[in-house]
N, C-alpha and C positions, 0 to 999 in steps of 0.2 A: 332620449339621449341624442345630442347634436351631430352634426358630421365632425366636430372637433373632439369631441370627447370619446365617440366612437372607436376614428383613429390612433386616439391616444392607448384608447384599452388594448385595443386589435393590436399595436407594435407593442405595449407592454407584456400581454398573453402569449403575441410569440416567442418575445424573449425569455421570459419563463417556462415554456416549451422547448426551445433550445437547451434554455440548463438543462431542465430533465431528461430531453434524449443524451446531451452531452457527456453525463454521470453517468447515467446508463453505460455509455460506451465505457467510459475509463472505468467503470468496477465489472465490467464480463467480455468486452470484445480486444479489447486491444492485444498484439500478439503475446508481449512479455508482463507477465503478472506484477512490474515493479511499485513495490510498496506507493513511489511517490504518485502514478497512476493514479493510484486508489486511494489517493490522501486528497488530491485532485478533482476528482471525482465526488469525495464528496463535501467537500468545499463547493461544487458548483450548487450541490441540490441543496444545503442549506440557502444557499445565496437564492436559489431561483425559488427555495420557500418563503422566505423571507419576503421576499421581491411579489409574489401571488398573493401573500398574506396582502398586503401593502395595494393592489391592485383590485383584488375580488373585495375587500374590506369597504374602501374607496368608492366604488361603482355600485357595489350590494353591501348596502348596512343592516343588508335586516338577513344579510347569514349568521349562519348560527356561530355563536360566541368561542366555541374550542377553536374558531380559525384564527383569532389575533394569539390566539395561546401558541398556534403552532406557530405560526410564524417568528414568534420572541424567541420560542425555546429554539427554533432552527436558526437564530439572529445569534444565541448565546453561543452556538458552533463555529460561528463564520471566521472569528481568533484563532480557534487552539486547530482548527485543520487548515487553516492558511501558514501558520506557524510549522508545523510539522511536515505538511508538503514541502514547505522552502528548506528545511533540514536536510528532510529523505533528499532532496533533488541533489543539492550540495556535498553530500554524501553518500553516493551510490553505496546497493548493497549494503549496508548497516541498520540491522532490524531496529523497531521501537526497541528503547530499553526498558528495563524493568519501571522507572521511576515516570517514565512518561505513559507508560499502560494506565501507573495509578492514575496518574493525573487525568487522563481524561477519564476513568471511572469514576473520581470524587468531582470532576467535573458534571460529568451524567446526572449524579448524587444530586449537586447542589440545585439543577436544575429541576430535575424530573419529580422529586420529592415533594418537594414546596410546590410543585404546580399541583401533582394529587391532593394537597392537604390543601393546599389551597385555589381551586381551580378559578380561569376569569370570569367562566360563567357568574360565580359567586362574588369574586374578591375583585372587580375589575377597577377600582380605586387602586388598591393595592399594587396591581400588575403596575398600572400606569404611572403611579405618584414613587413607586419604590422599586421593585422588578426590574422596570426597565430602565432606572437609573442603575442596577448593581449590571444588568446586562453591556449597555453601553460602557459602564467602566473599563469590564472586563474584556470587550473586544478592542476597546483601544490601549490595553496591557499588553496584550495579546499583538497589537500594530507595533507599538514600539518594540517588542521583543522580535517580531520579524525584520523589523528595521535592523535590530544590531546582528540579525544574521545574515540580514545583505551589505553590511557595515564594508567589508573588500570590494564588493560589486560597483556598491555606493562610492565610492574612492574613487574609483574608475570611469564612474561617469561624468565628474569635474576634471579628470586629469587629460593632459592634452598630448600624450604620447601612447597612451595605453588604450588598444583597440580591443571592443568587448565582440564578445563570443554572440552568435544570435539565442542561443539559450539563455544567455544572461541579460541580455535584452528582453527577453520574453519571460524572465522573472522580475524582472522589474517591471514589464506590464501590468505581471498577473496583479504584485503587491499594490503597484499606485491604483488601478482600478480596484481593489477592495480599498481601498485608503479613501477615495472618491465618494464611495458607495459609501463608506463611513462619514464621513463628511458631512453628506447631504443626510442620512435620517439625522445625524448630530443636530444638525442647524435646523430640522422641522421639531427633534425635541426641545429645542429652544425656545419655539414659538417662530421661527422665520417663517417664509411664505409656505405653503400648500404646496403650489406649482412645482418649488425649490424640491420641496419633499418625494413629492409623487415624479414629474418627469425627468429628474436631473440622476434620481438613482436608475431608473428603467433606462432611459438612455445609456448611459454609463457602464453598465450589465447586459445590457443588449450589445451594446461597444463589444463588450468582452469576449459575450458568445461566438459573437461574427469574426472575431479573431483569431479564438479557434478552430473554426471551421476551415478560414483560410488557409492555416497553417498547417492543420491536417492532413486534407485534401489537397493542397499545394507542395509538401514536403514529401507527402505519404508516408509520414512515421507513427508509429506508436511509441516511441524513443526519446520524445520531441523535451521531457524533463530529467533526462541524462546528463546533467550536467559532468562537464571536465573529462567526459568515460569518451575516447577517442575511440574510430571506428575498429580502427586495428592497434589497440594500446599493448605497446615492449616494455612500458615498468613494470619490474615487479616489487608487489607490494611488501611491505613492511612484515618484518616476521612477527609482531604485534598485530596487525590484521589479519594475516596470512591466519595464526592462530586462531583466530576468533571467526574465522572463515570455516575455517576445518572443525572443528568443534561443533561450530550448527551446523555444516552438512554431512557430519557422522553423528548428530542427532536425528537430522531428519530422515538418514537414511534406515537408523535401528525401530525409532518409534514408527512411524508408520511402514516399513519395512517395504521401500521401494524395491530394492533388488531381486523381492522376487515376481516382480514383472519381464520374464521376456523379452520382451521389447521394449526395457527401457533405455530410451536415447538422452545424449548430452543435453539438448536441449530443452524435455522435460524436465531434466533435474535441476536445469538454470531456472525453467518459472518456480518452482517447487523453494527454492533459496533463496531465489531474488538476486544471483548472480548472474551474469549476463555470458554467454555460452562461451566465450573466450577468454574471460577469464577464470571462469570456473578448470577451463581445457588446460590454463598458463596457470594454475594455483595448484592443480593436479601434478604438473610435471616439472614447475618448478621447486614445487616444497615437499611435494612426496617420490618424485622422480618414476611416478607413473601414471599410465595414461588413462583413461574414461574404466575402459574396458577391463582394464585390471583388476583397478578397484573397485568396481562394481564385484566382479568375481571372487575377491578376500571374503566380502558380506557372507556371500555365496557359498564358498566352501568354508565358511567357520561356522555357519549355521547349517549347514550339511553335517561338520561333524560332533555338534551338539545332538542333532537328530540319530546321528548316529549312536552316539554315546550315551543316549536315554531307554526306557523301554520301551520305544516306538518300534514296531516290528514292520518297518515299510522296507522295500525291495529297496537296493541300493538303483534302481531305475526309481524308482518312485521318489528316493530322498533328493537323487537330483531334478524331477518335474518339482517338487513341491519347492526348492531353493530358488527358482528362476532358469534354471535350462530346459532348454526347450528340443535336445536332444542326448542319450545317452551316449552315445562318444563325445557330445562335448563336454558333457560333466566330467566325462573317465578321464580324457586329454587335461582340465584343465587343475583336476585337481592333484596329478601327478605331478603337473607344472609347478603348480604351489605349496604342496607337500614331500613333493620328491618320493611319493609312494603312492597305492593303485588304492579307489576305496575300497576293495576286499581285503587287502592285508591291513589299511587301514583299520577294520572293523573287525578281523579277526584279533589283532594287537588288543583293540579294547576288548574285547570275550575274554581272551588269556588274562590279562591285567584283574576284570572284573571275578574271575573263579580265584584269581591266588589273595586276589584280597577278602574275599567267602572263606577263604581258606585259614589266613590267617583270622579273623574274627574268630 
């Protein structure tokens, strides 16, 4: 290998190193768990597989054949999680819905099936002559349909009075350099040059990585796909969203049953939702007219007096350890608060109720 082609591999390799640590980061370190993060995330590792496939292939043709496999099947990703990133981001807080879960499961489907049944080890005419025509289709459906979701952003970058946001700058980075990246394996599936193929996508990806970095460690956010979500936002939202707010986080708080953590704080329960701790605190007081701590406590003392009202024989101390209090006067205090009565009389009321209705049976 020359000193030219050396270096070539050597700046390729890191930048597909980068993605990988880069993903890395945005699916476990970053502070707030936001959905677009981890849409993010893994948009980089398809691309940096993708990009390795394309590198290690190039340099070593005599690796073993499951690695152009990976790389197509990590190529057919690069669409629907660059599309869905640019959603999440444009719309903070708003989970995948029902209809895009399927999608990228029959997505999965389409890929992963047809590689088992037909792997390239076996069929690598197939991959190449068919495959990776339905591949490339698919990712540039997938371009235009993020195109029409930066469709406003897009406005504003011809217009000559409207100053963009640096978030919306940095989403039009993200899209034109996957757009790039498309581009160039486009024109080597063509038959245009090698060179075209191999160093115009690594540069371009390596571009990318190195932008990140910058903007990370130069910002110091982990926030940095928040779009339109102001540091300290006074709207409040839509009592159509407000709804749809409330509903998943008195989901999430029944089914896995945060409450009765002790110690759970505002700002766990914002990664836990994907709402961001201030608003979650403005959605609380503006729509239920109460604060963290309250409604944590309703959880609390309604499933106190379910426990109560069953034939669990646990001390009225032990019904409040097991609901999330972490002391017995402040179970006693708060469910007085919220009942307007003490849990003994509470629990005496259900005994009496429980014999007259033995009674009458």
């Amino acid at each position: 290998m020359d000193v030219g082609k050396g270096l070539l591999f050597f700046f390729g390799a890191l930048g597909v190193f980068n993605g990988l640590i880069l993903s890395v980061y945005f699916f476990f370190f970053t502070q707030k768990k936001h959905l677009s993060n981890l849409l993010f995330g893994a948009l980089l590792l398809a691309i940096s597989l993708r990009i390795g496939k394309s590198i290690f292939v190039s340099f070593y043709p005599s690796l073993a054949e499951i690695y152009p496999q990976i790389g197509l099947t990590a190529c057919f990703f690069i669409g629907p999680f660059l599309y869905y990133f640019l959603k999440s981001t444009i719309n903070p807080g708003a989970p995948l819905t029902r209809s895009s879960k399927w999608s990228i499961a029959l997505l999965c489907a389409i890929i992963l099936i047809p590689g088992i049944i037909y792997p390239y080890q076996t069929y690598p005419k197939l991959w190449n002559n068919y495959f990776v025509q339905i591949i490339y289709a698919e990712w540039f459906a997938y371009l235009v349909a993020s195109g029409l979701v930066l469709k406003d952003i897009l406005k504003k970058l011809f217009a000559k009075d409207n100053k963009m946001k640096a978030s919306e700058i940095w989403l039009l980075a993200v899209f034109g350099s996957t757009a790039l990246i498309f581009a160039f394996f486009q024109l080597a599936l063509w038959r245009a040059s090698f060179s075209l193929y191999l160093n115009g996508s690594l540069a371009f990806s390596f571009c990318l990585y190195m932008v990140v970095f910058t903007l990370l460690y130069g910002k110091k956010t982990s926030d940095l796909f928040i779009l339109g979500q102001s540091k300290y936002p006074n709207k409040k939202v839509s009592d159509q969203e407000a709804n749809a707010l409330l509903a998943r986080l008195e989901k999430i708080m029944t089914e896995k049953e945060l409450y009765k953590n002790p110690d759970l704080k505002l700002n766990e329960l914002s990664k836990e939702t994907n709402i961001s701790s201030h608003q979650l605190s403005q959605l609380l007081n503006d729509n239920l007219g109460k604060n963290f701590t309250t409604y944590v406590n309703e959880f609390r003392i309604n499933e106190a007096c379910k426990i109560m009202g069953s034939s669990n024989r646990l001390t009225l101390e032990s019904v409040g350890y097991e609901v999330g209090f972490n002391s017995k006067s402040t179970f006693f205090a708060t469910f007085k608060k919220l009942t307007g009565t003490t849990p003994a009389i509470h629990q005496q009321k259900i005994q009496i109720d429980n014999i007259a209705y033995s009674t009458d049976l």
